[in-house]
C-alpha positions in Angstrom: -1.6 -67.4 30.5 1.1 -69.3 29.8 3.1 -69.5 26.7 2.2 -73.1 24.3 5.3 -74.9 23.5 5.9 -76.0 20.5 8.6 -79.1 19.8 10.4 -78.2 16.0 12.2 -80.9 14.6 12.1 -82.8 10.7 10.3 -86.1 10.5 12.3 -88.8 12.3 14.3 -86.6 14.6 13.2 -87.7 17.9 10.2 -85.4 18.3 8.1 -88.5 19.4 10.7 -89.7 21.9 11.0 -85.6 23.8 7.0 -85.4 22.9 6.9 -88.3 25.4 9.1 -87.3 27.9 7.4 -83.7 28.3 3.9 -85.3 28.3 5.2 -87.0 31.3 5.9 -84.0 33.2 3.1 -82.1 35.9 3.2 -78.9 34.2 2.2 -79.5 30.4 0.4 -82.1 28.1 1.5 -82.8 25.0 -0.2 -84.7 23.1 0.0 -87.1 19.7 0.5 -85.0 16.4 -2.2 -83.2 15.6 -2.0 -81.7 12.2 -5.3 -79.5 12.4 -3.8 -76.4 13.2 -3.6 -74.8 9.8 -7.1 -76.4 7.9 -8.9 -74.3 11.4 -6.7 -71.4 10.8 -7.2 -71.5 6.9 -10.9 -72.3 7.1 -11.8 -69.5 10.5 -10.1 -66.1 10.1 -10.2 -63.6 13.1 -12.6 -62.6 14.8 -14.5 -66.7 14.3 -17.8 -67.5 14.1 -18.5 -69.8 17.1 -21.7 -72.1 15.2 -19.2 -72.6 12.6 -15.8 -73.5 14.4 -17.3 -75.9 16.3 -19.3 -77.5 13.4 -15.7 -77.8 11.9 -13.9 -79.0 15.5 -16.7 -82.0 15.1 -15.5 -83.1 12.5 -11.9 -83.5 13.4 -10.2 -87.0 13.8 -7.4 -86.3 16.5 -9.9 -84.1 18.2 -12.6 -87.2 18.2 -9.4 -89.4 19.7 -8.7 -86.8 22.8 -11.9 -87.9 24.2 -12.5 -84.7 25.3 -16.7 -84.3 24.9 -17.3 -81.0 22.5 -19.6 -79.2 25.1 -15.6 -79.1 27.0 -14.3 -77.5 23.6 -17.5 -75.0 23.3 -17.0 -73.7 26.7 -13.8 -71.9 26.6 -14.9 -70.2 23.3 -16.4 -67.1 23.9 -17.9 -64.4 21.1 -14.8 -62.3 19.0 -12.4 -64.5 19.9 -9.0 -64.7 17.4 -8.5 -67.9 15.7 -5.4 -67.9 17.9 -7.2 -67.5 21.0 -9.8 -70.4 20.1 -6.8 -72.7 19.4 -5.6 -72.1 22.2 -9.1 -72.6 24.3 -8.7 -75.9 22.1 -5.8 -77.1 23.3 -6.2 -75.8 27.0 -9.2 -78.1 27.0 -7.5 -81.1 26.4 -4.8 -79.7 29.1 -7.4 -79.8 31.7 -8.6 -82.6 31.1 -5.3 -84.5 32.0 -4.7 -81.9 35.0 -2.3 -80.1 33.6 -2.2 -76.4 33.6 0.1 -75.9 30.0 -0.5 -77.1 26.1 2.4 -78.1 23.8 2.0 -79.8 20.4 4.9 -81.7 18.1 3.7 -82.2 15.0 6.8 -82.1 12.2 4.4 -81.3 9.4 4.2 -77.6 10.8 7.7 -77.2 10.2 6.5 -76.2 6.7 4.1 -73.6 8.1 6.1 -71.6 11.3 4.6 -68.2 10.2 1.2 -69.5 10.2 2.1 -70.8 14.0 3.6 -67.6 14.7 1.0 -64.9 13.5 -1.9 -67.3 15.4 0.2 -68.1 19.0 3.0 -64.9 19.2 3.9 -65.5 22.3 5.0 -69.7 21.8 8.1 -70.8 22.8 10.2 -73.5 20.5 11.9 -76.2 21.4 13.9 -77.0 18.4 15.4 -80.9 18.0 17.8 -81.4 15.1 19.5 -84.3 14.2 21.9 -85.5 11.7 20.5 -85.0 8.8 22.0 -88.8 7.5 20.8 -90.6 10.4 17.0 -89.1 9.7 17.1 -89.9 6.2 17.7 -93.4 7.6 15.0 -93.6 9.7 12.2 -92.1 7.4 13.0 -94.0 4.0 13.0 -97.1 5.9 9.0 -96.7 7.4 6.9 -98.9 6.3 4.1 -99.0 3.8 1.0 -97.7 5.4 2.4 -95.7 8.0 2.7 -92.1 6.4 0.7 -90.6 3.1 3.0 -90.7 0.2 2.2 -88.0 -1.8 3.6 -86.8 -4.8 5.1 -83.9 -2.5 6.4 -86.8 -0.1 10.6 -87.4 -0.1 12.0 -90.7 -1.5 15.2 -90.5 -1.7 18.4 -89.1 0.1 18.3 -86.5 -2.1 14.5 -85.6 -1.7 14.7 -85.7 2.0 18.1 -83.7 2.0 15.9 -80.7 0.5 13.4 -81.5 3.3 15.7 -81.4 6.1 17.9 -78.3 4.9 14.8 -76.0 4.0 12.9 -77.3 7.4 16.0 -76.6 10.0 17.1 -73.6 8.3 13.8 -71.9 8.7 13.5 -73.3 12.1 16.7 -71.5 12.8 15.5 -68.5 11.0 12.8 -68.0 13.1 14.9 -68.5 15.7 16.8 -66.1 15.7 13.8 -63.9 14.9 12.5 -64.4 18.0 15.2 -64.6 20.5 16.5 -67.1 23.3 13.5 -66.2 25.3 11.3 -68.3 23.3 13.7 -70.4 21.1 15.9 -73.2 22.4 18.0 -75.6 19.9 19.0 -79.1 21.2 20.4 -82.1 19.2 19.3 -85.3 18.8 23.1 -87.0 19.4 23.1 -85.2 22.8 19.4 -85.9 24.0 19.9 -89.6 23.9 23.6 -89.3 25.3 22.8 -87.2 28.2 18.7 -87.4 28.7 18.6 -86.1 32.2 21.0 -83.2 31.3 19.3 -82.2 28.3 15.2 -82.6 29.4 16.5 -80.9 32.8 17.4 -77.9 30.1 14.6 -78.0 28.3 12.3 -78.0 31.1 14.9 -75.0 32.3 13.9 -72.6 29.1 10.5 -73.6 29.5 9.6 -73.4 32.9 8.2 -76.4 33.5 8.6 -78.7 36.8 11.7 -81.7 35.5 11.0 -85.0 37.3 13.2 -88.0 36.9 10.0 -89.7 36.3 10.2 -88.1 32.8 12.8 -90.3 31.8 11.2 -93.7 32.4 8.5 -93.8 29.2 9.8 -97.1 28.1 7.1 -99.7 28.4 4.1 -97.3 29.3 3.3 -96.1 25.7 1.3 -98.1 24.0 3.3 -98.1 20.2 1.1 -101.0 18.8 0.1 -99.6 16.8 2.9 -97.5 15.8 5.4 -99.9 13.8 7.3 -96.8 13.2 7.9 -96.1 16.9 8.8 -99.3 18.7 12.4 -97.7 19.5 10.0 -96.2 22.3 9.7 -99.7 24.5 13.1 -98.8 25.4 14.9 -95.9 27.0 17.1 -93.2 24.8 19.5 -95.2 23.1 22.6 -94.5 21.1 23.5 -95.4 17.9 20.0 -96.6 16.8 21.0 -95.5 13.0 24.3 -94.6 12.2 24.5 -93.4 8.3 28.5 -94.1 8.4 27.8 -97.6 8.5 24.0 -98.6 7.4 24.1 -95.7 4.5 26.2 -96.1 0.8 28.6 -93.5 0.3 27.4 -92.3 -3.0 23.8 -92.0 -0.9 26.1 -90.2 1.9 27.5 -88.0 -0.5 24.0 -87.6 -2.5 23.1 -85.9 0.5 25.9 -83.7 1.3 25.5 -82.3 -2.2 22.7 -81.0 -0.7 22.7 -80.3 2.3 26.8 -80.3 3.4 26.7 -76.9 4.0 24.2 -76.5 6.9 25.7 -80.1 7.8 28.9 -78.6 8.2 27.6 -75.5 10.1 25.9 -77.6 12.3 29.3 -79.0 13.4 28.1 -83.1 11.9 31.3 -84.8 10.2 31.3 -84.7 6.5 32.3 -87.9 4.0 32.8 -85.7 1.3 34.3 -82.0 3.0 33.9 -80.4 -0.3 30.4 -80.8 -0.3 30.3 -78.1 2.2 29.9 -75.6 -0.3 26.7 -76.9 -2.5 27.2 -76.5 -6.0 24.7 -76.6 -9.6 23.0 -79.6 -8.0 22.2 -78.7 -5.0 20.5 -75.5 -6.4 18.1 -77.0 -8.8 17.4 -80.0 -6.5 16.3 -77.0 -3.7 14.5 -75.0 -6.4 12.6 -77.8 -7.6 11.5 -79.0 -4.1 10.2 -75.1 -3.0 8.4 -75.2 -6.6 6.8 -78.6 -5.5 5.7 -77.8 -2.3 4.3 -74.2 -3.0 2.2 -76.5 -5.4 1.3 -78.9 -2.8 0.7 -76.1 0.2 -1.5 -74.1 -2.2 -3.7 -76.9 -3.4 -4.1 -77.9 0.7 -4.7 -74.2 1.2 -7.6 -74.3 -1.8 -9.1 -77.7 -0.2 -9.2 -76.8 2.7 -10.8 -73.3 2.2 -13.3 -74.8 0.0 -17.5 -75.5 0.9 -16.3 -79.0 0.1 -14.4 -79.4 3.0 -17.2 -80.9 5.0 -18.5 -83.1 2.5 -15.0 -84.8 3.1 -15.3 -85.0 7.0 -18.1 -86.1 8.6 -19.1 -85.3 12.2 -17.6 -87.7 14.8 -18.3 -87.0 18.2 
């Protein structure tokens, strides 16, 4: 069976954009974030109850949108299966039904829960998309109303989203180099839309998976309407779509190199402010109080979505 491959990367790095481009090759479907891996994995331990799991798969909104009818679902489940194993039956249903013959998923909200991903699909590989961390804080404080939940766990500011990034690719990294080249592969952002072909041909490389020029040429066949956040995708990679040297303030430049300079800095990304390569007082209470924040806002997802109430919340759909 082979490996599901899962595309890493921080909100506004480019994940949609390489998402795309895989989706378009022969030998995997990737589809739209998904964001029910851990309420099933939280709600079904090992070995899961069939009746129930599919009860909860009903009920399931990105499921309902994959068209894919839930007798399709049912039929790759079998008795004493591991919630891994029915995840993956999951997602190899809606791999068959676009003729493909591999699953990957991109979803940048599981950046906050690798080990979950890990303990339920050990063999995964990563594909691991990191961009400046400037240029990203750019691109997310500048969506629109509407188009993301803004919770009280939810950055808004350079400095807020400077703890995001910096925790998010440092444990990316971490479990990187846990697992090995085999099934880890870093790529930047900066490079990906400077040299696509180069870069998808070494993805595709690490992944074994067919790379067809093809790949490339997304621009005007995904429908983004209603996506204002992702209309960068009517056109092909393009460079220099946010440039934080001239479109952010230097006090907000250097807000987030207090931050984040450091992994910045080891990434090999210019610094305004060199110093700020070594974080200081700020940067520790500003990290500690984003962990304490969202350990509060994990557990009380964990509690909600463990609880009988669940279903009350989501009603059957298809």
């Amino acid at each position: 069976m082979s490996p599901p491959l899962f595309v890493l990367g921080v909100s506004r790095s480019g994940t949609t954009m390489l998402r795309v481009i895989l989706d378009r090759s022969p030998g995997i479907a990737v589809p739209d974030e998904t964001f029910f891996i851990p309420p099933i994995a939280h709600r079904h331990r090992s070995p899961v109850d069939l009746a129930e799991l599919v009860d909860d798969l009903r009920r399931l909104p990105r499921l309902a949108a994959w068209g894919v009818p839930a007798d399709d679902f049912a039929a790759g489940l079998r008795q004493k299966m591991t919630t891994g194993e029915a995840l993956d039956a999951v997602f190899s249903a809606y791999a068959a039904k676009h003729g493909k013959p591999r699953w990957g998923d991109k979803t940048p909200m599981y950046m906050r829960h690798l080990g979950l991903i890990e303990r339920h699909f050990p063999n995964a590989q990563y594909v691991h998309l990191i961009r400046d961390g400037r240029d990203a804080a750019l691109a997310f404080l500048d969506m629109p109303e509407g188009v993301v939940t803004r919770t009280w766990a939810h950055p808004r500011s350079p400095a807020g989203f400077a703890c995001e990034w910096r925790t998010e690719v440092r444990r990316a990294r971490d479990l990187g180099r846990r697992v090995g080249p085999s099934r880890y592969f870093e790529i930047r952002y900066e490079q990906l839309v400077a040299d696509s072909a180069g870069v998808v041909r070494s993805v595709c490389d690490f992944a074994g998976l067919p790379f067809e020029p093809e790949m490339l040429e997304y621009a005007g066949a995904v429908d983004v309407s209603a996506k204002p956040h992702h209309q960068r995708l009517l056109q092909p990679p393009t460079r220099g779509v946010r440039d934080w040297r001239s479109q952010m303030s230097s006090d907000d430049a250097c807000t987030f190199e207090a931050i984040a300079g450091d992994l910045l800095a080891d990434l090999g990304y210019e610094l305004l402010d060199p110093p700020a390569a070594r974080p200081g007082a700020r940067a520790t209470v500003s990290l500690a109080w984003y962990r304490a924040r969202m350990g509060a806002w994990n557990a009380a997802a964990y509690a909600t979505q463990r609880s009988p109430l669940w279903r009350r919340r989501h009603a059957r759909l298809f």
